[in-house]
Structures are given as structure tokens and as C-alpha cells.
ZAMARGU-4260 file (C-alpha; in steps of 0.2 Angstrom, whole numbers, plus 5000, padded with zeros to 4 digits):
<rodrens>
0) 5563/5554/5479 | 5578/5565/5471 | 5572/5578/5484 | 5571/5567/5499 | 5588/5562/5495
5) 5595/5578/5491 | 5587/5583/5511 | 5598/5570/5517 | 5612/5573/5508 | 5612/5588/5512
10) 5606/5586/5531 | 5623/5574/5530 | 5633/5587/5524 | 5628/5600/5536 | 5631/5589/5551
15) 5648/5582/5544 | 5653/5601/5542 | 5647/5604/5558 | 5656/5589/5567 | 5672/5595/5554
20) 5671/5613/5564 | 5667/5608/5582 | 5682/5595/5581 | 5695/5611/5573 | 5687/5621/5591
25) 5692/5603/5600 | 5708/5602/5593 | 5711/5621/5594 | 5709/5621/5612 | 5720/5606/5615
30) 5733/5614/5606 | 5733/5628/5617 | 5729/5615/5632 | 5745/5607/5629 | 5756/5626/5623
35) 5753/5628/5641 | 5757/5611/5650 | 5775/5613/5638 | 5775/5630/5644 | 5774/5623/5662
40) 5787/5610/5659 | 5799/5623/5653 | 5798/5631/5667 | 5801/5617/5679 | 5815/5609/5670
45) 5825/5626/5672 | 5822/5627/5688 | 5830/5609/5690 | 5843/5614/5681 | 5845/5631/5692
50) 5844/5620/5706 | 5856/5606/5700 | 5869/5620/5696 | 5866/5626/5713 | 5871/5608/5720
55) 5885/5604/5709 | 5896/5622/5713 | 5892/5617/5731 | 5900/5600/5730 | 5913/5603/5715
60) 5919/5620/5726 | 5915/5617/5745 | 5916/5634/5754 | 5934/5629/5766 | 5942/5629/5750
65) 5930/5641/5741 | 5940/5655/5730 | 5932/5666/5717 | 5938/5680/5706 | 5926/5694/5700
70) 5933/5709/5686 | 5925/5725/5685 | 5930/5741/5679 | 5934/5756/5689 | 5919/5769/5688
75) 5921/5780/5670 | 5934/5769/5664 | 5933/5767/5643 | 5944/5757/5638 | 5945/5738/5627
80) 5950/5725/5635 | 5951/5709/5624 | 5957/5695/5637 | 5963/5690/5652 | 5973/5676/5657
85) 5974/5670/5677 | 5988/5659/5685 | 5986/5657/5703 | 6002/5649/5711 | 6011/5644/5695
90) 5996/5636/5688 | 5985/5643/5673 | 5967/5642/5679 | 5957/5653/5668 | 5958/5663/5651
95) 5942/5672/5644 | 5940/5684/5629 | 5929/5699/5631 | 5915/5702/5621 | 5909/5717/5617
100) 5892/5716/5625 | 5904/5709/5639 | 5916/5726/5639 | 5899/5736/5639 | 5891/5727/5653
105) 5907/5732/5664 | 5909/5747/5658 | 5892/5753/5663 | 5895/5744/5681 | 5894/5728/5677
110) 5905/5712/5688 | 5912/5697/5679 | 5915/5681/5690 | 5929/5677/5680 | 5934/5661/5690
115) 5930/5649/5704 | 5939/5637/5710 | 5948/5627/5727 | 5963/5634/5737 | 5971/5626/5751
120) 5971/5636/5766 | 5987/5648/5767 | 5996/5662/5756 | 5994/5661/5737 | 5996/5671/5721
125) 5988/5678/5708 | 5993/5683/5693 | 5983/5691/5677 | 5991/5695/5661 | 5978/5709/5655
130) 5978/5709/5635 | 5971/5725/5628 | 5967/5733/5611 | 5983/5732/5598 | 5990/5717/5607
135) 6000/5727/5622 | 5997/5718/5639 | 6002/5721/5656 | 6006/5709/5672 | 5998/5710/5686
140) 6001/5700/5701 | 5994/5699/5721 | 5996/5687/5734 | 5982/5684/5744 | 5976/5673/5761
145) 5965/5659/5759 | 5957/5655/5777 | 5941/5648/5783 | 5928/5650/5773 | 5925/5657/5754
150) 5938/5670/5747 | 5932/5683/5735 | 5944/5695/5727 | 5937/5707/5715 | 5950/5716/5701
155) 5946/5734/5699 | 5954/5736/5679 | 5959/5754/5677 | 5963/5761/5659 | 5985/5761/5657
160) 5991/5779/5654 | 5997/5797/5664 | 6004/5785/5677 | 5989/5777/5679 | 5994/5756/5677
165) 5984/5754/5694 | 5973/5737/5694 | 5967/5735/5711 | 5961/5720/5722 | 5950/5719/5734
170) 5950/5705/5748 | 5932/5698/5755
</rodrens>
């Protein structure tokens, strides 16, 4: 009797630890069932939210009155910038302090989009106050045409010194 109840005992315990093991290979491969379908949920939520962005600077910044300001540096420049502060007509409209993953992302040919914004149509200015390292700054200023369509101006930042203060600004 002692061994016939020992057999099933043991018979019990063997199953149960079978059962124990094939439900960790279950569970295991749910896990990595639902990794995946969170995986897939990532990926669909930011590409909603990459559309959504999409959308918004379309109704927020309609192209007729589009205008958008990109920096980069001049090619071999070397030079720290710490801030930049933009007025267009009178009116601040943007200030951003540089990194310095930032100042090596232009320096090695990097653009900025440093502001976007709406413009009626007609003649405006700009103006940027460029801080740079020890706290000297410089003014820049250039007056632009807003027509039809989206305006882009890109600032081309060149390093101050032997006569070379030159920021330049390309219309698009």
C-alpha cells in the first residue's frame, strides 16, 4: 500500500511539475506574444503623433502666411555661439540657447529651424542679437519680403574677427 501510494504521489508530482513547466513555456511565449503587440503599439502611436504634428503645423502656420527661419554655420567655421534672440518687426518671437551637441551638429553642417511662425504679406524685419562665448553679442538685422506662399530665410553665422562680422541671409 506505502508503495502504491508513493507511485501516486509521485506520478502526481511529476505531472504537477510537468504542468508547472509547460505553463512557464505558455506564459514565456505570451510574454513575448504581447513584447511584440506593445512593440507594434509604439510604433503606431508615433506615427500618429508624427502625423498629428504634421496636421497641426499645417493649420497653426498655413503656407500664405508661412515664414520660417533656419541657422547654420558657414562651412569651417569654429566658433561658440551660446544664444540667439529674434525680433521680427518689433516683436520678440523666439530665443534658444545652444547646446553643445547643438554647436557640433552645425558645426559639422548641421541647419537649425530656429523659428516658424505667420507674416502678413509685405516688407518686414528681422533682427537677431547673436550672444557668443564671454557674453560679447553682435546685431544683426535684414528686412525681408513676405509674398505668396512659405518664406524661408536661412542665417549663414560666420565667426566675428579680421573684418569678418558677416552673417548672411538667404531668401527662399
Amino acid at each position: 500500500m506505502r508503495s502504491v501510494t508513493r507511485a501516486v504521489f509521485f506520478g502526481t508530482f511529476v505531472l504537477f511539475s510537468a504542468s508547472v513547466g509547460l505553463a512557464e513555456e505558455v506564459s514565456r511565449e505570451q510574454i513575448k506574444g504581447l513584447d511584440e503587440q506593445v512593440q507594434d503599439i509604439k510604433a503606431d502611436v508615433l506615427a500618429i503623433s508624427s502625423e498629428l504634428m504634421q496636421l497641426e503645423e499645417k493649420l497653426l502656420y498655413p503656407s500664405n502666411t508661412q515664414v520660417s527661419l533656419f541657422v547654420s554655420f558657414a562651412p569651417g567655421e569654429d566658433f561658440r555661439l551660446d544664444a540667439v534672440d529674434v525680433v521680427i518687426d518689433g516683436e520678440v518671437v523666439s530665443h534658444h540657447l545652444y547646446t553643445h551637441k547643438e554647436l557640433e551638429a552645425l558645426k559639422n553642417g548641421g541647419v537649425q529651424r530656429l523659428y516658424t511662425g505667420n507674416v502678413r504679406a509685405g516688407e518686414h524685419t528681422l533682427e537677431l542679437t547673436l550672444i557668443e562665448k564671454a557674453g560679447s553679442s553682435r546685431k544683426v538685422s535684414h528686412t525681408f519680403t513676405k509674398e505668396a506662399g512659405p518664406r524661408l530665410v536661412e542665417i549663414v553665422l560666420s565667426a566675428p574677427g579680421l573684418g569678418s562680422n558677416r552673417v548672411q541671409f538667404k531668401d527662399r
